[in-house]
MOPAC internal coordinates of N, CA, C and O (Angstrom, degrees):
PM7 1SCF
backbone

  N    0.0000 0     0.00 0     0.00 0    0    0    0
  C    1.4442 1     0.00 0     0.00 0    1    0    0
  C    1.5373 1   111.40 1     0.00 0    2    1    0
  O    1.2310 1   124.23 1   147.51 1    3    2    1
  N    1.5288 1   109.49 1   -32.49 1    3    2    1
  C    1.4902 1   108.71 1  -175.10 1    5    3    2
  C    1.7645 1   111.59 1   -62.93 1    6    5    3
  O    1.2310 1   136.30 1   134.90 1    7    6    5
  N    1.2090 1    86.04 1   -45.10 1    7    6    5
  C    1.8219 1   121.24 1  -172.80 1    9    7    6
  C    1.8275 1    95.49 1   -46.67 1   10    9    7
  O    1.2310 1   121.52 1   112.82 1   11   10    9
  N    1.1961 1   114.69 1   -67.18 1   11   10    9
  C    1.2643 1   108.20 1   168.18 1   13   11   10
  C    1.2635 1   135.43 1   -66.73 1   14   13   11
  O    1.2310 1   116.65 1   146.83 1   15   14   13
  N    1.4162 1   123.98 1   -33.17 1   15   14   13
  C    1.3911 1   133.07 1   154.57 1   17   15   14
  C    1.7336 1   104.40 1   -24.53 1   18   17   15
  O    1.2310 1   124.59 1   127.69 1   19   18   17
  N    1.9183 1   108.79 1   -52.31 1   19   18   17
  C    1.9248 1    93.92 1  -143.47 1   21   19   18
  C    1.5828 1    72.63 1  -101.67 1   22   21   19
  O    1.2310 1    98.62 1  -171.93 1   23   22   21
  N    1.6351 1   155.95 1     8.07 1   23   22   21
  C    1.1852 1   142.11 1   123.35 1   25   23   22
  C    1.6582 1   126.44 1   -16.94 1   26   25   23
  O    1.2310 1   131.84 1   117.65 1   27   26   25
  N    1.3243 1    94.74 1   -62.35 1   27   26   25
  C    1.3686 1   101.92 1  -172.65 1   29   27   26
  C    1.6016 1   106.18 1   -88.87 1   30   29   27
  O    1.2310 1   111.22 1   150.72 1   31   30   29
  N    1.3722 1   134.13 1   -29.28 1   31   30   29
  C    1.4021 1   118.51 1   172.65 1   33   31   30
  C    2.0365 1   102.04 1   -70.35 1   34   33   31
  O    1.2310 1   117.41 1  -175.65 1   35   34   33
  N    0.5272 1   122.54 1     4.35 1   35   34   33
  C    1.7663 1   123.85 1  -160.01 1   37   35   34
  C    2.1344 1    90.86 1  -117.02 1   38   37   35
  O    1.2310 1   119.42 1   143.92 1   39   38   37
  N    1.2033 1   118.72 1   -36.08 1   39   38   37
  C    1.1223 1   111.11 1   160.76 1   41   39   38
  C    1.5900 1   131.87 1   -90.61 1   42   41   39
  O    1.2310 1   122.66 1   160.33 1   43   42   41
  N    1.4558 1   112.51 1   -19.67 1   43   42   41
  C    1.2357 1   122.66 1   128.03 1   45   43   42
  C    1.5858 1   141.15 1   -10.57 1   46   45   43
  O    1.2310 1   130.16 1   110.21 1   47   46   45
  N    1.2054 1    98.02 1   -69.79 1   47   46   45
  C    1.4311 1   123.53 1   171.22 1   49   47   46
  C    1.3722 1   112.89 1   -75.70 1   50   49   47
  O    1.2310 1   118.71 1   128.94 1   51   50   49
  N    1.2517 1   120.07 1   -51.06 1   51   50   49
  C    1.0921 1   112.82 1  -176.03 1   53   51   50
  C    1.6669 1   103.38 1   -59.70 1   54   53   51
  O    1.2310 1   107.42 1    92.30 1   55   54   53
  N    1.1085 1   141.07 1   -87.70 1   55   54   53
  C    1.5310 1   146.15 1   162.03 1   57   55   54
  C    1.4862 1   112.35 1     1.99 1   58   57   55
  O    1.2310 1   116.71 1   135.95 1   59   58   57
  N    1.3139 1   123.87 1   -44.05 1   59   58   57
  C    1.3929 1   150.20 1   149.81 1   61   59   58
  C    2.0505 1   114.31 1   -14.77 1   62   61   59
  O    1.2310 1   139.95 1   120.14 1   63   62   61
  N    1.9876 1    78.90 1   -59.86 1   63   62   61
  C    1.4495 1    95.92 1  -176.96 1   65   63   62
  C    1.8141 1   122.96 1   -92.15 1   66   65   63
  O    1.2310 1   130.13 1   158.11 1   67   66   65
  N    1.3703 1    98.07 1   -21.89 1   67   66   65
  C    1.2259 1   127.64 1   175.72 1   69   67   66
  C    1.4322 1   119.11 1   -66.89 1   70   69   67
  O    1.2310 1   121.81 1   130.13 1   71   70   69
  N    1.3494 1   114.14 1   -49.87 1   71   70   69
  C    1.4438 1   112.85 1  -168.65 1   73   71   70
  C    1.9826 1   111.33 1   -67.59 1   74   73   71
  O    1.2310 1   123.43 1   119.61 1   75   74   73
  N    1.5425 1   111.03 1   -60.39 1   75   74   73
  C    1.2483 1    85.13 1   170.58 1   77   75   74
  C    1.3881 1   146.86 1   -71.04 1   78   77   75
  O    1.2310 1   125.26 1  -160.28 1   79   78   77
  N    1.2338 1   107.50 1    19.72 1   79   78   77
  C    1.4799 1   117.12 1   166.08 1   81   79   78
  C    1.1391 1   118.20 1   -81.74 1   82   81   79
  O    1.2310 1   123.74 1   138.46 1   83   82   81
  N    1.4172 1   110.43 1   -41.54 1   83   82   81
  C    1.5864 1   122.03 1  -170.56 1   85   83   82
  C    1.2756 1    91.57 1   -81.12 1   86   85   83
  O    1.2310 1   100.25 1   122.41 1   87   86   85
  N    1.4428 1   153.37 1   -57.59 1   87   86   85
  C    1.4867 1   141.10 1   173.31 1   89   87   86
  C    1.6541 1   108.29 1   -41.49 1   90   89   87
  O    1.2310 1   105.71 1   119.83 1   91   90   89
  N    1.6848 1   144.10 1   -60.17 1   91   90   89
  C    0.9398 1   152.11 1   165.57 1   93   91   90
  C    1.6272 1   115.94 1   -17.85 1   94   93   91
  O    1.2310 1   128.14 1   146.76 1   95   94   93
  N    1.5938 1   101.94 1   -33.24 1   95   94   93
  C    1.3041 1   119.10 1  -171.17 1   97   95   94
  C    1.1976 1   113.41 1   -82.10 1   98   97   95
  O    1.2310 1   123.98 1   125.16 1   99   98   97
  N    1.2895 1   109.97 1   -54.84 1   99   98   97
  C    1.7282 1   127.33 1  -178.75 1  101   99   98
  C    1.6088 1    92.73 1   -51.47 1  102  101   99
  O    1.2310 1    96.85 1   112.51 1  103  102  101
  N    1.0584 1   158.62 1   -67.49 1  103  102  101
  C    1.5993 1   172.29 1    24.40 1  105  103  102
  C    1.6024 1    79.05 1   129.82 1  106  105  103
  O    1.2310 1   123.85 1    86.42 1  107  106  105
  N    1.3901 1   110.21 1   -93.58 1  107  106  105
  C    1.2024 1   128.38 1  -164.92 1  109  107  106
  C    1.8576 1   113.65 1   -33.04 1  110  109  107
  O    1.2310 1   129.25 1   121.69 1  111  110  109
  N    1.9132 1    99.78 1   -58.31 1  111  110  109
  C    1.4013 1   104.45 1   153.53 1  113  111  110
  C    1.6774 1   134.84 1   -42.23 1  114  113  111
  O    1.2310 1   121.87 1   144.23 1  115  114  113
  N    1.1735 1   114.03 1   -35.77 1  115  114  113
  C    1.5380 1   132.56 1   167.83 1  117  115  114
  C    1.5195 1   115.55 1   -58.80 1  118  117  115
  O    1.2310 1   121.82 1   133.39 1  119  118  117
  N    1.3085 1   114.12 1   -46.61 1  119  118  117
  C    1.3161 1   128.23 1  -176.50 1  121  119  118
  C    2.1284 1   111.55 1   -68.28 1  122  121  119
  O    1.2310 1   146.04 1   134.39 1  123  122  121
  N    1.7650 1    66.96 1   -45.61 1  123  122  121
  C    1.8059 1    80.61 1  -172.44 1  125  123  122
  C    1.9191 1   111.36 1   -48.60 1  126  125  123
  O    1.2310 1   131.01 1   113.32 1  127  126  125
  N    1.2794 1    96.36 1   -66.68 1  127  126  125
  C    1.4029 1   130.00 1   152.95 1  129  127  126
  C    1.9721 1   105.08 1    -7.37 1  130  129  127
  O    1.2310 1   123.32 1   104.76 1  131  130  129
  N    1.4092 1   111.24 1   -75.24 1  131  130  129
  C    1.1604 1   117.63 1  -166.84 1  133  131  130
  C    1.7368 1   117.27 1   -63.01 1  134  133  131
  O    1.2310 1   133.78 1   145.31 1  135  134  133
  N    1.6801 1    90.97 1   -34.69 1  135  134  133
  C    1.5523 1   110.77 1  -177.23 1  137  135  134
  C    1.1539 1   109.20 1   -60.23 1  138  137  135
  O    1.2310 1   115.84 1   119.78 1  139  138  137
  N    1.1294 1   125.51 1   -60.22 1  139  138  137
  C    1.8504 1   140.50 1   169.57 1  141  139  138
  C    1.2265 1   108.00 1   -53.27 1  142  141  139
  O    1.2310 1   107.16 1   129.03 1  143  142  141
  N    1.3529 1   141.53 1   -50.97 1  143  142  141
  C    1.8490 1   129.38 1   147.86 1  145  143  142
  C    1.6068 1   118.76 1   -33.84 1  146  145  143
  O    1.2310 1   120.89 1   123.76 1  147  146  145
  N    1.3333 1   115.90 1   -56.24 1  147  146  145
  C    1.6667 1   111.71 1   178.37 1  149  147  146
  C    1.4167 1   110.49 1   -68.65 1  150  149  147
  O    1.2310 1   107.86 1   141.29 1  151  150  149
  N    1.4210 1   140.26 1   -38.71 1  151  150  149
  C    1.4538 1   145.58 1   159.80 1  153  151  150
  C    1.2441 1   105.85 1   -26.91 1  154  153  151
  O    1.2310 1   126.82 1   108.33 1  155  154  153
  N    1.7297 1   104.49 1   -71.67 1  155  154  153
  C    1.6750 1   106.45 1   179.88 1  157  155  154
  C    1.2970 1   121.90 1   -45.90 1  158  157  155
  O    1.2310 1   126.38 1   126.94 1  159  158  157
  N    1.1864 1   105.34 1   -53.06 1  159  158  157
  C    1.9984 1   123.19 1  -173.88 1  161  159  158
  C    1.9145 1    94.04 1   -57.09 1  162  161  159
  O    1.2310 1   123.42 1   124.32 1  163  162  161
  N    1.0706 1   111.05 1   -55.68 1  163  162  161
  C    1.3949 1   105.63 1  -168.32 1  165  163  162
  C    1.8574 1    99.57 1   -41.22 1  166  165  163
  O    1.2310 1   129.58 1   105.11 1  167  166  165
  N    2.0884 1    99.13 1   -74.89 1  167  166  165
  C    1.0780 1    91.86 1  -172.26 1  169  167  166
  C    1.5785 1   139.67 1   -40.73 1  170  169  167
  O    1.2310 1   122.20 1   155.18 1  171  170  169
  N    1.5543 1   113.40 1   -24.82 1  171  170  169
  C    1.4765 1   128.05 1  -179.98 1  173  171  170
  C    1.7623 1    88.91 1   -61.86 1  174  173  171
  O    1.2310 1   124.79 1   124.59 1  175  174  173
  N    1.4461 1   108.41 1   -55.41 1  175  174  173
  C    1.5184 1    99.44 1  -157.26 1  177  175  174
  C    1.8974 1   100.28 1   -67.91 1  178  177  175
  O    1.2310 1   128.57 1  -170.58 1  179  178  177
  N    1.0667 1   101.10 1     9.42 1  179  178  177
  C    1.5999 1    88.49 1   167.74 1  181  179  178
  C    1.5484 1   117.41 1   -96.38 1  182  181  179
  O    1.2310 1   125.28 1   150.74 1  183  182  181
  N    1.2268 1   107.47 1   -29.26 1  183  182  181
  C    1.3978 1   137.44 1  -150.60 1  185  183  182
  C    1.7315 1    81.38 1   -92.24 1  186  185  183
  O    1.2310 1   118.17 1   142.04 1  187  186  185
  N    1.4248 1   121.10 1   -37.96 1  187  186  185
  C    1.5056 1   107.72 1  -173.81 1  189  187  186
  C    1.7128 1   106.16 1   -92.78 1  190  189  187
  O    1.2310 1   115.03 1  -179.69 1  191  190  189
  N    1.1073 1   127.03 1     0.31 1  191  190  189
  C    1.4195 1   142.06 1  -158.70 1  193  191  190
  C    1.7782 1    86.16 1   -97.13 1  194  193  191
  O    1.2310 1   118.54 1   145.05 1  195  194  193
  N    1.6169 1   120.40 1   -34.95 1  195  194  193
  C    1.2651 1    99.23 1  -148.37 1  197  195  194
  C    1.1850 1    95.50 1  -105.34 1  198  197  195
  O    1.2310 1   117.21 1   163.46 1  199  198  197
  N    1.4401 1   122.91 1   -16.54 1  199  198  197
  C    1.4395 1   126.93 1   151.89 1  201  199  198
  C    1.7262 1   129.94 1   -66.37 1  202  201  199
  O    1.2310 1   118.90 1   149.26 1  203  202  201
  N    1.5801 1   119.70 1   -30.74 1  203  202  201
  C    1.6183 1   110.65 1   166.26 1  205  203  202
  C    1.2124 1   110.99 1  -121.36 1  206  205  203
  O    1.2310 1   122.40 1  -158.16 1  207  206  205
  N    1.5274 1   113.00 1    21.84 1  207  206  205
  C    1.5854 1    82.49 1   172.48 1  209  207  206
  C    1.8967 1   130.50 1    80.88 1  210  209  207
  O    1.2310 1   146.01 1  -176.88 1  211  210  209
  N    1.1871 1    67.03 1     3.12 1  211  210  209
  C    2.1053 1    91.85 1  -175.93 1  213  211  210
  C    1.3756 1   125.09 1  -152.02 1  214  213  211
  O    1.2310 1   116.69 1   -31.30 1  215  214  213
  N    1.2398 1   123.91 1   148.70 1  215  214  213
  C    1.7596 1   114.23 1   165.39 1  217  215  214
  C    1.7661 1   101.63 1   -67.70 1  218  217  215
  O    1.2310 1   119.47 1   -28.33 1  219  218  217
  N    1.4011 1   118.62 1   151.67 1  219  218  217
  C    1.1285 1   124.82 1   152.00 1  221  219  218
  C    1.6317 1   122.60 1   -57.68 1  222  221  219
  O    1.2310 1   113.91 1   -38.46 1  223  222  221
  N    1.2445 1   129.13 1   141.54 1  223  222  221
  C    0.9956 1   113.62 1  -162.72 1  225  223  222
  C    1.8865 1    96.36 1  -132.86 1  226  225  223
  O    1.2310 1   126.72 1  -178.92 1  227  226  225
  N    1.0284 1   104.68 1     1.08 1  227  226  225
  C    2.0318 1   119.06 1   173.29 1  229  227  226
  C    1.5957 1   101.29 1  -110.76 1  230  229  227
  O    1.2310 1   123.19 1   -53.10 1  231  230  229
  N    1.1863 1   111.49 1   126.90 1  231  230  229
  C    1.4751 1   109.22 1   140.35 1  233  231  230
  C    1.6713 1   130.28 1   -28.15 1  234  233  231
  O    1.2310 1   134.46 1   125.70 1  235  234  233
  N    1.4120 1    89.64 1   -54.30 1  235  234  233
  C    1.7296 1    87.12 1   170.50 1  237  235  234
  C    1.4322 1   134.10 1   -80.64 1  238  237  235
  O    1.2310 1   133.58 1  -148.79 1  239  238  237
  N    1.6116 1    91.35 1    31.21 1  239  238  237
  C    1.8394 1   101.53 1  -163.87 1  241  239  238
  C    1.5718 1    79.23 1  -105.30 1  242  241  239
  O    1.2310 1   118.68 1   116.57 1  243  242  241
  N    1.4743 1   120.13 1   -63.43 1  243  242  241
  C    1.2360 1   137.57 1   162.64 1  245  243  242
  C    1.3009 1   123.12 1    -1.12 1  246  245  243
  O    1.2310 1   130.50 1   129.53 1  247  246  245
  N    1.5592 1    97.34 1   -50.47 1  247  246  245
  C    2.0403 1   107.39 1  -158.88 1  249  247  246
  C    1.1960 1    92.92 1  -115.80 1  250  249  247
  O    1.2310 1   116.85 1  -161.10 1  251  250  249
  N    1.7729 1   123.60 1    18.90 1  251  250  249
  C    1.6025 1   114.03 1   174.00 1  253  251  250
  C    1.6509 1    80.15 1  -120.16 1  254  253  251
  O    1.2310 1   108.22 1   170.43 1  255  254  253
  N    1.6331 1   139.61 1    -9.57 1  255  254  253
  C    1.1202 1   126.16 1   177.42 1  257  255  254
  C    1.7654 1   108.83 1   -96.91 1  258  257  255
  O    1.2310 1   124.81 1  -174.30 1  259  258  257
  N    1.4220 1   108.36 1     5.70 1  259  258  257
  C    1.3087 1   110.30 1   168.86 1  261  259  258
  C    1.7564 1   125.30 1   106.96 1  262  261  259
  O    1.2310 1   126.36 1  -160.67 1  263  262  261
  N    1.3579 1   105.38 1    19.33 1  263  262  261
  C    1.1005 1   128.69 1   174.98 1  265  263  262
  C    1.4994 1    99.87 1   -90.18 1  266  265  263
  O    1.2310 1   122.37 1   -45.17 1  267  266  265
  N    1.8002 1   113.07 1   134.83 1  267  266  265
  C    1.2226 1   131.18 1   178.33 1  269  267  266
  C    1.7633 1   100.96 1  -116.74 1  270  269  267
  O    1.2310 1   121.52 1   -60.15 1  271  270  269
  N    1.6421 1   114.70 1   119.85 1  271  270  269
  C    1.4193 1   106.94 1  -172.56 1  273  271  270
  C    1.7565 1    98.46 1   -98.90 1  274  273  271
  O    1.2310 1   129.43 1   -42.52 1  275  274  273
  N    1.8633 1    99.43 1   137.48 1  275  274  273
  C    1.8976 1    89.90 1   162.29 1  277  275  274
  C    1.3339 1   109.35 1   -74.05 1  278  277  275
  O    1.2310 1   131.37 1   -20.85 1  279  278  277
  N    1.8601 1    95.66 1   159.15 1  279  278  277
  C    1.0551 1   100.75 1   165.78 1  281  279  278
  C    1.9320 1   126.84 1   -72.34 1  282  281  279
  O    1.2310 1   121.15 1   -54.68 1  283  282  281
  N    1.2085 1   115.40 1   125.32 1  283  282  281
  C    1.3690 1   122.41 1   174.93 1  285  283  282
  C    1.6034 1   112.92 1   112.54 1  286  285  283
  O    1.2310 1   129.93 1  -164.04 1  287  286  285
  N    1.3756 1    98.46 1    15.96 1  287  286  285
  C    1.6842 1    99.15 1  -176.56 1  289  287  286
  C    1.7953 1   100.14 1  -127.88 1  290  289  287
  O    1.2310 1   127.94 1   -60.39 1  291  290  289
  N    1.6124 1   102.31 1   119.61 1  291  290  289
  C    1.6839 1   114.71 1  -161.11 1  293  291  290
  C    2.0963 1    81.61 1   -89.78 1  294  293  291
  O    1.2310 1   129.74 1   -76.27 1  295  294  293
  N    1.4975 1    98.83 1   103.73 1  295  294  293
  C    1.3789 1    97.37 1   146.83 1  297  295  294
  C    1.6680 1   128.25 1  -109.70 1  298  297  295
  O    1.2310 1   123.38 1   -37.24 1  299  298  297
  N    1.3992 1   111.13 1   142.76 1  299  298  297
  C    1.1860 1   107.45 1   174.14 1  301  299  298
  C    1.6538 1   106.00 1  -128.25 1  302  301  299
  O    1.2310 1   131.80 1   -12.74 1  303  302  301
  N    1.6301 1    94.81 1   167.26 1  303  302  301
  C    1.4404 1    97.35 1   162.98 1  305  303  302
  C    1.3999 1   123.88 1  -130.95 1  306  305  303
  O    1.2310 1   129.37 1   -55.47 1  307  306  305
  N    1.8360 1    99.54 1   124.53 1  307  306  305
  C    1.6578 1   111.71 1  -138.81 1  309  307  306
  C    1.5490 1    94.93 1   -83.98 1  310  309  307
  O    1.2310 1   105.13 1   145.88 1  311  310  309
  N    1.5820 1   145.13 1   -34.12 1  311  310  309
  C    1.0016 1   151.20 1   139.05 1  313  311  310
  C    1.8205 1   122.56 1  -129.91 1  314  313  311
  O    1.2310 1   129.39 1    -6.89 1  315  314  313
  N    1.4601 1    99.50 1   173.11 1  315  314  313
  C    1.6896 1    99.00 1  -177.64 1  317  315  314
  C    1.4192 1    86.44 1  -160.72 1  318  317  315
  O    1.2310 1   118.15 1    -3.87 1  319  318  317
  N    1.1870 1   121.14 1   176.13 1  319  318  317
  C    1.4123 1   155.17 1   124.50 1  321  319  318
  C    1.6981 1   116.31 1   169.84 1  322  321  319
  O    1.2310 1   110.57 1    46.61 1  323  322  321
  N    0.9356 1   135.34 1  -133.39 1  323  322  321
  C    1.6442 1   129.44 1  -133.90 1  325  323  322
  C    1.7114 1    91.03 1  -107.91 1  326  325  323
  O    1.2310 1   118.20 1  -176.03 1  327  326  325
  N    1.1253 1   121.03 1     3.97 1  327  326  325
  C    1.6883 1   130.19 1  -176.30 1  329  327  326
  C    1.5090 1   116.34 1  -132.37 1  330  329  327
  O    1.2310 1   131.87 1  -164.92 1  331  330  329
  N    1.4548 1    94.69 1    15.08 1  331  330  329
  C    1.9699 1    97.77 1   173.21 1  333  331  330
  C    1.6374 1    93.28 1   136.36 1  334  333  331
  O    1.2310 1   135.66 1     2.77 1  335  334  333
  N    1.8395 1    87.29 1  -177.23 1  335  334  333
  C    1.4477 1   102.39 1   179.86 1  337  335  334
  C    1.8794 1    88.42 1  -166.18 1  338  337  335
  O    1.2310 1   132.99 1   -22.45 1  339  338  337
  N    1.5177 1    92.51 1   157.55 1  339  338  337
  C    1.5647 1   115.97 1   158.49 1  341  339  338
  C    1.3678 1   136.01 1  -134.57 1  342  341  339
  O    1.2310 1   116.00 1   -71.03 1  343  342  341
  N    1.1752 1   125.21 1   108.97 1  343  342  341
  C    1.4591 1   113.33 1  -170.18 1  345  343  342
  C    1.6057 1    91.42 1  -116.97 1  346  345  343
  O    1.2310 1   133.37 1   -27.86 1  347  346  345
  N    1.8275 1    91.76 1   152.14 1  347  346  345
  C    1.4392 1   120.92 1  -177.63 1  349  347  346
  C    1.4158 1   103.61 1  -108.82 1  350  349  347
  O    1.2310 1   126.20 1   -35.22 1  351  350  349
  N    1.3115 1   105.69 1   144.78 1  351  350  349
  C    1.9850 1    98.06 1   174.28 1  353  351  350
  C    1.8057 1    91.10 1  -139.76 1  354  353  351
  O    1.2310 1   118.25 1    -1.74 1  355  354  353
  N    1.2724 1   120.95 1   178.26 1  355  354  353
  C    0.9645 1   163.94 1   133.99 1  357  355  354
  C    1.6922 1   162.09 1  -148.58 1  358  357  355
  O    1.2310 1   120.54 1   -14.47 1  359  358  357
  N    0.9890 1   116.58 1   165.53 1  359  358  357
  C    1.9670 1   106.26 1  -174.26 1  361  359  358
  C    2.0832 1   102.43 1   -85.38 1  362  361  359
  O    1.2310 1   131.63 1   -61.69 1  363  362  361
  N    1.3281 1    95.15 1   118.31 1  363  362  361
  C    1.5399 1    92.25 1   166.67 1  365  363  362
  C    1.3676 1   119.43 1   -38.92 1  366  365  363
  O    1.2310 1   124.92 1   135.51 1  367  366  365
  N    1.6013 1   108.16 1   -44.49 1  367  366  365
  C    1.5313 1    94.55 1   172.74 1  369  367  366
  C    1.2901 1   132.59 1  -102.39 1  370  369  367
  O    1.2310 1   125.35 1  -134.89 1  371  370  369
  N    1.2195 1   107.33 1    45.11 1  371  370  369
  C    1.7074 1   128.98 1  -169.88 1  373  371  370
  C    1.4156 1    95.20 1  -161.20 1  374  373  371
  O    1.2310 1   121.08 1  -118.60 1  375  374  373
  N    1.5447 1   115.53 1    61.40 1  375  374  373
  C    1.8390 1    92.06 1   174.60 1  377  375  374
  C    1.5336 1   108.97 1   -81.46 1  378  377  375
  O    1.2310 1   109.45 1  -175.30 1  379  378  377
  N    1.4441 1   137.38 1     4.70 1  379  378  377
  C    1.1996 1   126.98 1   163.20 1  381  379  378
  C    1.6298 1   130.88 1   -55.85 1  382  381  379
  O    1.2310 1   132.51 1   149.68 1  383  382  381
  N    0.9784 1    93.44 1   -30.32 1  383  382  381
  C    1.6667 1   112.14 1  -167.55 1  385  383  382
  C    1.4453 1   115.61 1   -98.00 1  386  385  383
  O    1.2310 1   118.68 1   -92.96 1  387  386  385
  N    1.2946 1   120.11 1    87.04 1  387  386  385
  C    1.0863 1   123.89 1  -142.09 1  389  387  386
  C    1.9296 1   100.84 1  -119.03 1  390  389  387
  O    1.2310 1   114.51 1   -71.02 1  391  390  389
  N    1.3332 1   128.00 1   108.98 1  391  390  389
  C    1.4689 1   137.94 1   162.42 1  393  391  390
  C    1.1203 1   130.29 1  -111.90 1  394  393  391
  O    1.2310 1   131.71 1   -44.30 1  395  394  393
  N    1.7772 1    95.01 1   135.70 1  395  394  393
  C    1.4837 1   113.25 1   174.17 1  397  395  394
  C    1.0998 1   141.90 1   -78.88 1  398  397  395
  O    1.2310 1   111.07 1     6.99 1  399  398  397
  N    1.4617 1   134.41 1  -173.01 1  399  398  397
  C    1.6172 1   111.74 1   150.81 1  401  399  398
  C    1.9705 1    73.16 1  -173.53 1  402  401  399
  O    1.2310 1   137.65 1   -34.05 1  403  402  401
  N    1.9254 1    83.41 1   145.95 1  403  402  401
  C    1.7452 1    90.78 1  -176.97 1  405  403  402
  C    1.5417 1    89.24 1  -154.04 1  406  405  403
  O    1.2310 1   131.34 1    -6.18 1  407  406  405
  N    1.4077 1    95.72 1   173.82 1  407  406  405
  C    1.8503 1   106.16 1  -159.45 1  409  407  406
  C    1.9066 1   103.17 1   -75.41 1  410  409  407
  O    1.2310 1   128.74 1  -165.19 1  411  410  409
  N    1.0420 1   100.78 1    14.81 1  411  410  409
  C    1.7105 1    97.79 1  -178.72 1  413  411  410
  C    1.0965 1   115.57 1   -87.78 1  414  413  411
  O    1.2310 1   117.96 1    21.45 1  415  414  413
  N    2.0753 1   121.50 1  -158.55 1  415  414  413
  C    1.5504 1   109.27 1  -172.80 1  417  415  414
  C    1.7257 1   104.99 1   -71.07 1  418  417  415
  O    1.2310 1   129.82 1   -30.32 1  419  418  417
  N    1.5514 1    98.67 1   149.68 1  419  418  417
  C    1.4613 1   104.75 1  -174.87 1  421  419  418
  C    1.3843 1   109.65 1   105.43 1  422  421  419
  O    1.2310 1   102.31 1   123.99 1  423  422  421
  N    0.9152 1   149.97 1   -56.01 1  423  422  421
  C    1.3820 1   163.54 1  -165.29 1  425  423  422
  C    1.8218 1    84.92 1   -24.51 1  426  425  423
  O    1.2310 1   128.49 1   -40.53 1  427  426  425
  N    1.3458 1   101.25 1   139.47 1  427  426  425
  C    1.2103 1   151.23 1   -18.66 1  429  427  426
  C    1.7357 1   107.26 1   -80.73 1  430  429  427
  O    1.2310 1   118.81 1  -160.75 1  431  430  429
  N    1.2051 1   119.87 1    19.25 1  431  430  429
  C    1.6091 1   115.34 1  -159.50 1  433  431  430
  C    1.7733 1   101.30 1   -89.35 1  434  433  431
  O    1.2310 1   119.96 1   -82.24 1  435  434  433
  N    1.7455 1   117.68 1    97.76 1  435  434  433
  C    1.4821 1   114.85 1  -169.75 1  437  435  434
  C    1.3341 1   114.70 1   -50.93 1  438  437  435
  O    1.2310 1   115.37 1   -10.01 1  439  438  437
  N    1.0995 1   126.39 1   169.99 1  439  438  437
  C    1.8265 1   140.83 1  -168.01 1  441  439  438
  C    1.4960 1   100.64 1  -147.33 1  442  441  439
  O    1.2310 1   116.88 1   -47.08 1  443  442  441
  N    1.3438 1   123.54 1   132.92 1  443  442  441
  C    1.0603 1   133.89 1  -153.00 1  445  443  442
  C    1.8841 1    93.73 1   -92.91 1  446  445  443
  O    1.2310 1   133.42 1   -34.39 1  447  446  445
  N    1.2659 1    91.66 1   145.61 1  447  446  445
  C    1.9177 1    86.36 1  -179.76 1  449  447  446
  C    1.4661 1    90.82 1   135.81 1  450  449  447
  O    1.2310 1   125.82 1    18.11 1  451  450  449
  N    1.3828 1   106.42 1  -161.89 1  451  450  449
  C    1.7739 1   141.53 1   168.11 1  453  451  450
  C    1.4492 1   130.67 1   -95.95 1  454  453  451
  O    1.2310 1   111.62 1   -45.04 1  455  454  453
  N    1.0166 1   133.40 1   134.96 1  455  454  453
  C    1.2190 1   124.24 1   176.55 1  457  455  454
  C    1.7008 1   113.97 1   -64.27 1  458  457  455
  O    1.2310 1   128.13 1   -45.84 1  459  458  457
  N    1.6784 1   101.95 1   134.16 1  459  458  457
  C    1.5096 1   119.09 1  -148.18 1  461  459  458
  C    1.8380 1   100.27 1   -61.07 1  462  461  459
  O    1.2310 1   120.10 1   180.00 1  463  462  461

């Protein structure tokens, strides 16, 4: 009886240590997720820049320049016109965690934060 008793406190613990890692992860996936949406969006907004002469400044300028959005990732576009752009994204189920990506150095690689 003892034998099983320190079984189950020892799997206990372990699960203990286990669980927020495996949540940390899901998170991490969420993030990943959003980053690879703003990459795309950037590149479209290049791809639509070199066709008018402007950043897109609609979402639906975006997904007529060939951007495909996932489902559950809120992108917007926080400004645009003929001197840059910034778009904000996030995971519906992570609206804390909020990434950018704007026509400056780095472009298209998002940076976690707000548009500057």
């Amino acid at each position: 009886m003892i034998e099983l008793l320190l079984v189950i406190i020892i799997i206990v613990i372990l699960s203990l240590i286990a669980i927020p890692f495996f949540l940390s992860q899901r998170e991490k996936g969420w993030d990943a997720n959003v980053k690879s949406d703003l990459h795309n969006a950037a590149i479209a907004q290049q791809t639509y820049f070199h066709d008018n002469d402007t950043f897109a400044s609609q979402l639906s300028d975006l997904l007529d320049a060939g951007y495909r959005n996932s489902s559950k990732i809120m992108l917007s576009v926080e400004s645009a016109d003929s001197n840059g752009f910034c778009l904000e994204a996030y995971h519906e189920a992570d609206p804390g965690s909020v990434w950018y990506v704007d026509n400056g150095a780095g472009t298209p690689n998002p940076l976690e934060g707000t548009c500057p």
